[in-house]
DRENPA-3360 file (N, C-alpha, C; in nm, 2 decimals, always signed):
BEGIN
1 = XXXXXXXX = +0.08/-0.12/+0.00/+0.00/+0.00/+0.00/+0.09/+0.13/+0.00 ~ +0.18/+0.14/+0.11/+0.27/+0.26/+0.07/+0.39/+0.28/-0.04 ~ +0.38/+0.17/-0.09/+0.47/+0.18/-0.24/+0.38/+0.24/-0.33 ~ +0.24/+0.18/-0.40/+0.16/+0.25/-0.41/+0.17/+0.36/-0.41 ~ +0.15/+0.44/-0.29/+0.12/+0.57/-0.29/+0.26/+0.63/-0.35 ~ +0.39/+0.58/-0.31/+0.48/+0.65/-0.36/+0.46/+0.67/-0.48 ~ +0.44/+0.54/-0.55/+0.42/+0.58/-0.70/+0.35/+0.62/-0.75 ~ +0.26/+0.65/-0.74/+0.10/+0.76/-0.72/+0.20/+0.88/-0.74;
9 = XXXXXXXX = +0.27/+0.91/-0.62/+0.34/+1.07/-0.61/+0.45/+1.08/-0.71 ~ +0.52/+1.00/-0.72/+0.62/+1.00/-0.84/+0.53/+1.00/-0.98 ~ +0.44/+0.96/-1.02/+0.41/+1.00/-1.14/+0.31/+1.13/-1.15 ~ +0.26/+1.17/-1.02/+0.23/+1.29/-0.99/+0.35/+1.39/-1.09 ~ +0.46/+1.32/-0.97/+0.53/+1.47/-0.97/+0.62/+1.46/-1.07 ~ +0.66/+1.38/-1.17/+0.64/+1.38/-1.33/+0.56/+1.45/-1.41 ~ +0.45/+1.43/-1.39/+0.37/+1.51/-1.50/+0.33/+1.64/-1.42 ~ +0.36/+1.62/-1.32/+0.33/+1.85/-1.30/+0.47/+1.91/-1.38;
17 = XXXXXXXX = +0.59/+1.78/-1.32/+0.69/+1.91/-1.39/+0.68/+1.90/-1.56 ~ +0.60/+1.79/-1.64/+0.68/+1.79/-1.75/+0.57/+1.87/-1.80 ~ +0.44/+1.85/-1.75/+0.35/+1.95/-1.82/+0.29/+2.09/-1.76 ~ +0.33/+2.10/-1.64/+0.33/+2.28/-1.57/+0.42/+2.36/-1.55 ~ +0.56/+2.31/-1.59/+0.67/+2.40/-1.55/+0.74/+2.47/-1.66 ~ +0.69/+2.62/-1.70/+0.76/+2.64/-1.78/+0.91/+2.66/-1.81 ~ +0.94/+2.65/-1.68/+1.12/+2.61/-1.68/+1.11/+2.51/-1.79 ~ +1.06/+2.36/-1.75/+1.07/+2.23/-1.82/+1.04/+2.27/-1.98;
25 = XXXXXXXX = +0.96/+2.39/-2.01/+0.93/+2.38/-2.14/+1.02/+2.49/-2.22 ~ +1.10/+2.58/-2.17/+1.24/+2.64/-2.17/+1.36/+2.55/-2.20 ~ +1.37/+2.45/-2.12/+1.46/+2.33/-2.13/+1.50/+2.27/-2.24 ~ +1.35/+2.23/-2.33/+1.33/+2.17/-2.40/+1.43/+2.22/-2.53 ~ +1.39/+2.31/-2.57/+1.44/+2.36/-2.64/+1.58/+2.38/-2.70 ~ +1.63/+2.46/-2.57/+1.85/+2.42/-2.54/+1.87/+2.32/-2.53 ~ +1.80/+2.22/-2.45/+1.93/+2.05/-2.42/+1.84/+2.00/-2.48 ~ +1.93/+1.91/-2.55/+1.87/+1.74/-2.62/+1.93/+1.62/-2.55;
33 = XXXXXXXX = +1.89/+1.52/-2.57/+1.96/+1.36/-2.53/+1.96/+1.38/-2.42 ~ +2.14/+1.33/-2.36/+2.13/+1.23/-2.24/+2.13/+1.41/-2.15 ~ +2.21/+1.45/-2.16/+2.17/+1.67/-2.09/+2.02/+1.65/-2.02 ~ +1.96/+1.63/-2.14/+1.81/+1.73/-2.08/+1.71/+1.58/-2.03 ~ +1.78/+1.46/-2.02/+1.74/+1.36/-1.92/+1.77/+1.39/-1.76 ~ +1.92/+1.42/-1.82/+1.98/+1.40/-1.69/+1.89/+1.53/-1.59 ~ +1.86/+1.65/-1.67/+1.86/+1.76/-1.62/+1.68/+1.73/-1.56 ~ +1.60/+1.71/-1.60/+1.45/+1.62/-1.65/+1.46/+1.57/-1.47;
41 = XXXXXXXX = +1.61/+1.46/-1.48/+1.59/+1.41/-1.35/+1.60/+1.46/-1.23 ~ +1.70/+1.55/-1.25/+1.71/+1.64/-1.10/+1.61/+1.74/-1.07 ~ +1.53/+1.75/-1.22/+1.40/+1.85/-1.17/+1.32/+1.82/-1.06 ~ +1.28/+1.66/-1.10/+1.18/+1.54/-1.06/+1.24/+1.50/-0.95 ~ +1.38/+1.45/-0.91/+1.43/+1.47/-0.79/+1.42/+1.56/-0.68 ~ +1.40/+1.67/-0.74/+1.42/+1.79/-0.62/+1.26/+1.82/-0.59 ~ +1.17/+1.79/-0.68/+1.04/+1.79/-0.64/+0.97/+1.69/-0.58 ~ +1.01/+1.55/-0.55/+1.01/+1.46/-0.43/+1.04/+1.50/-0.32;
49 = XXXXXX = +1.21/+1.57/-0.36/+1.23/+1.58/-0.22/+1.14/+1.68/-0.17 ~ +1.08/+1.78/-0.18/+1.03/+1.90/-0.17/+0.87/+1.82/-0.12 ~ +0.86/+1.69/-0.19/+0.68/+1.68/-0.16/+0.69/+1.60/-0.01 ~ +0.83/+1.50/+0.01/+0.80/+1.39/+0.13/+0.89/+1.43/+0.22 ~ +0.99/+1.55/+0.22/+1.07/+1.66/+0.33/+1.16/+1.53/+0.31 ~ +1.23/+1.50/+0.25/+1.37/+1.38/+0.26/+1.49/+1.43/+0.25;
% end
């Protein structure tokens, strides 16, 4: 049940950043490939941490 939910919040907080953050849609544009993965990730990392205080 609480894996679940984590993953509930992780695909949450995937799709707020990829589809509400105009940073993310700024991004797009300058980095391509493995850059704007890597970059993609630490967005989505720092917005976990920010949702479960870790």
């Amino acid at each position: 049940q609480p894996v679940q939910r984590v993953h509930d919040e992780v695909e949450f907080a995937i799709n707020c950043y990829r589809y509400h953050t105009p940073a993310g849609m700024d991004m797009e544009k300058e980095v391509q490939g493995e850059d704007r993965l890597n970059l993609e990730l630490q967005c989505i990392k720092q917005a976990l941490v920010k949702q479960f205080d870790l």
